[in-house]
Each structure stands twice: as C-alpha cells, then as structure tokens.
C-alpha positions as CSV (number, residue, x, y, z in Angstrom):
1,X,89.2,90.0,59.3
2,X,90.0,88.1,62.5
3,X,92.9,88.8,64.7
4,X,95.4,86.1,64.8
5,X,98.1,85.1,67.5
6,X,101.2,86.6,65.7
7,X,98.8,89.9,65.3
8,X,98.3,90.3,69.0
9,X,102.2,90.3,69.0
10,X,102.5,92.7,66.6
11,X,101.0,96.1,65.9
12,X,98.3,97.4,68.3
13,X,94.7,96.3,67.5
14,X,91.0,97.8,67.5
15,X,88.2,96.7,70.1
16,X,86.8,95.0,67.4
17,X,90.0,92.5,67.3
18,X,90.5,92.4,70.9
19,X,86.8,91.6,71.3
20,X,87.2,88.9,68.6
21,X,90.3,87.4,70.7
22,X,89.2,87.6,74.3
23,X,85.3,86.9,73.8
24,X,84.3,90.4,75.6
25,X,82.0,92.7,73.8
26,X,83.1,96.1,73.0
27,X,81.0,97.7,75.3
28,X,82.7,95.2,78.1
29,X,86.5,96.1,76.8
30,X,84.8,99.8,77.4
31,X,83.5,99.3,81.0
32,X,86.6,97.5,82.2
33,X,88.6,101.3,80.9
34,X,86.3,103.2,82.2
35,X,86.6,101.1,86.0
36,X,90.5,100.5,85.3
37,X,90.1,96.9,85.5
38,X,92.5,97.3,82.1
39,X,94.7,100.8,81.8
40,X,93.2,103.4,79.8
41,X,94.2,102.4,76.3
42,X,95.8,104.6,73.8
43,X,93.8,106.6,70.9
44,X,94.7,106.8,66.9
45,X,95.7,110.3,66.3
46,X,94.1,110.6,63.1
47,X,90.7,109.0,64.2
48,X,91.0,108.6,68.1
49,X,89.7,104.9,68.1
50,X,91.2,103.0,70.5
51,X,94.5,100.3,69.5
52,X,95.2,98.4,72.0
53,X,98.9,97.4,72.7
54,X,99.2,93.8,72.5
55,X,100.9,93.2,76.1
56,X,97.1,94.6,77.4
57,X,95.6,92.3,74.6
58,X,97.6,89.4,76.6
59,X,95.8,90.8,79.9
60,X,92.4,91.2,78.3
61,X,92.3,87.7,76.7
62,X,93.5,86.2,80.2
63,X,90.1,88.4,81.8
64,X,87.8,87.1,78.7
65,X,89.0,83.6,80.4
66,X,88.2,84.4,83.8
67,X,85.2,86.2,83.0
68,X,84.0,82.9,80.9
69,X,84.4,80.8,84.3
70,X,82.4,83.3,86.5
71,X,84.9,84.7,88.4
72,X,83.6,88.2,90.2
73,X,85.0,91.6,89.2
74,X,86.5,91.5,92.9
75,X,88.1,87.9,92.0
76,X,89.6,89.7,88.6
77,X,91.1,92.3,90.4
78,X,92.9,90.4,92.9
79,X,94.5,88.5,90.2
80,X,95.5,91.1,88.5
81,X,96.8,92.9,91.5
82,X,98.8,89.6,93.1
83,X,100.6,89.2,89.5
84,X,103.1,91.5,90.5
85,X,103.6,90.2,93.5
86,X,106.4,88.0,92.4
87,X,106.9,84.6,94.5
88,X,104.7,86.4,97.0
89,X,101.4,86.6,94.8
90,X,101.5,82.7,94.1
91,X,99.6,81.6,97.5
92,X,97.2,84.3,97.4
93,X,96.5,83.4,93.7
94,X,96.5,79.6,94.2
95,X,93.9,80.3,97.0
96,X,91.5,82.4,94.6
97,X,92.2,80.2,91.8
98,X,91.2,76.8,94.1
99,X,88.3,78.6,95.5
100,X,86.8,79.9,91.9
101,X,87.4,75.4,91.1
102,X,85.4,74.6,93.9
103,X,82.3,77.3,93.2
104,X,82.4,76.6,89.8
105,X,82.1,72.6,90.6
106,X,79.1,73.2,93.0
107,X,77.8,74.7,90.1
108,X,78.1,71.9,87.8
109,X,76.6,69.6,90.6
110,X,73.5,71.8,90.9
111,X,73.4,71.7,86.8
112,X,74.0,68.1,86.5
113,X,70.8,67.8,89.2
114,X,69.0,70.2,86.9
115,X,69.8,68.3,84.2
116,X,68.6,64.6,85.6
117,X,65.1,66.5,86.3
118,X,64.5,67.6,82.9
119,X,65.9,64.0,81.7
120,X,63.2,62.2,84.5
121,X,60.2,65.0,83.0
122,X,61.0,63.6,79.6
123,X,60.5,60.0,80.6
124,X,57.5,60.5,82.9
125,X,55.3,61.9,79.4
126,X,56.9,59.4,77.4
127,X,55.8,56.5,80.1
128,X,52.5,58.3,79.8
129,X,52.2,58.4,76.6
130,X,52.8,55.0,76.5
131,X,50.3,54.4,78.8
132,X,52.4,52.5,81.3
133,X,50.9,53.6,84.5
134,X,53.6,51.8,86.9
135,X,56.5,53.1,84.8
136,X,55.0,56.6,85.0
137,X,54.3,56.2,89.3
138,X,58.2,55.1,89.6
139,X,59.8,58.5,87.9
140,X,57.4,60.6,89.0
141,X,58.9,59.1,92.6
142,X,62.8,59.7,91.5
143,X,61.5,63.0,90.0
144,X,60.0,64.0,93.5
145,X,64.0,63.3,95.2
146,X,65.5,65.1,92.3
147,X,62.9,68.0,93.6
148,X,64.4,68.2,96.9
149,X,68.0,68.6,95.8
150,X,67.0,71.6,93.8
C-alpha cells in the first residue's frame, strides 16, 4: 500500500512509506540517520522498526526534491540549517537555491549539446546508408563543431 498525503499527516510511517513518498531508497533514508542530515527517528516498541513522524516525512520529501535536482550533501545541509533562520535564512537560501538553477542549467546545455551529437551520428549513417556522399560530408562537418563543445 502506498502512502498518501493525508497519511503523512497522520500517524507515523515506515521507511518503506517514506521511501515511496520522497523517492529515497531505504538504505538512503538510513545514511542520511546515521550522518544526521534527518534526526534519529523513533523505533516501534514492539518491533523496533523505524516510524517516522510525519513533520520529518515533510523534511525528507523536501531532501528526495533536492536530492532529485543534484544538490550536494553540503548544499542540503545549508538548507536545512538556514530554515531556522527566520527572515535572516532567506538571502543565504535564495543564494544557494539561484546557484543550484544555474549549475543545474549548465547541465542541461551540456546535455542538450550531447543530445544534438547523438541526433547528427544518426543522420550521418542514415545519409550513408543512403548513399548520399555530399549529405554524409556536411554532418559529419556539424558533427566535428558539436565535438568541440563537448
């Protein structure tokens, strides 16, 4: 059974439900414990597996996000630390939020060049397949600049 919105705001979960939520493995909801990038979360009595409160299922689902766009371990910590900050944490968390945009949109620009390679590869062997020498010369010229951008 899947964990549902009105669940999270309810009764503590299990890592299988939190993991089904945020999009972090168990082993991942584990390691961030164990370095106290989340608090230690509370055990069962009865059969000591973890439930985990929903206000730290909030906080793990908001990490599953970051962690989804790249953002370093360093980068997660800050966040978490400058959102107790109040009005004061907003420039320092603007600031690591606009420079996590602009390393993730260098990254797109670098995948969108790696992307126009593969597309010029595919028409160079269909222009040789098709035996059209000329065609074949002109991409394999646009695949040579696509080369010197990666």
């Amino acid at each position: 059974m899947t964990a549902t919105r009105t669940e999270v705001r309810g009764s503590p979960l299990t890592i299988q439900q939190v993991s089904r939520l945020s999009g972090l493995s168990e082993p991942t909801l584990r390691y961030y414990e164990k370095i106290g990038l989340i608090p230690a979360v509370d055990r069962d009595r009865d059969s000591g597996h973890r439930r985990y409160h929903p206000s730290v299922v909030e906080m793990i689902r908001s990490l599953g996000c970051l962690r989804s766009t790249g953002m370093s371990m360093r980068d997660m910590r800050a966040y978490l630390g400058h959102l107790d900050e109040g009005d004061q944490g907003a420039a320092p968390l603007r600031d690591l939020f606009q420079r996590n945009a602009d390393r993730l949109e260098r990254e797109i620009a670098l995948m969108e060049v790696r992307l126009r390679y593969l597309r010029l590869k595919a028409d160079m062997w269909d222009a040789r397949e098709r035996g059209d020498a000329d065609a074949e010369r002109r991409v394999i010229d646009e695949v040579t600049r696509v080369m010197d951008a990666l």
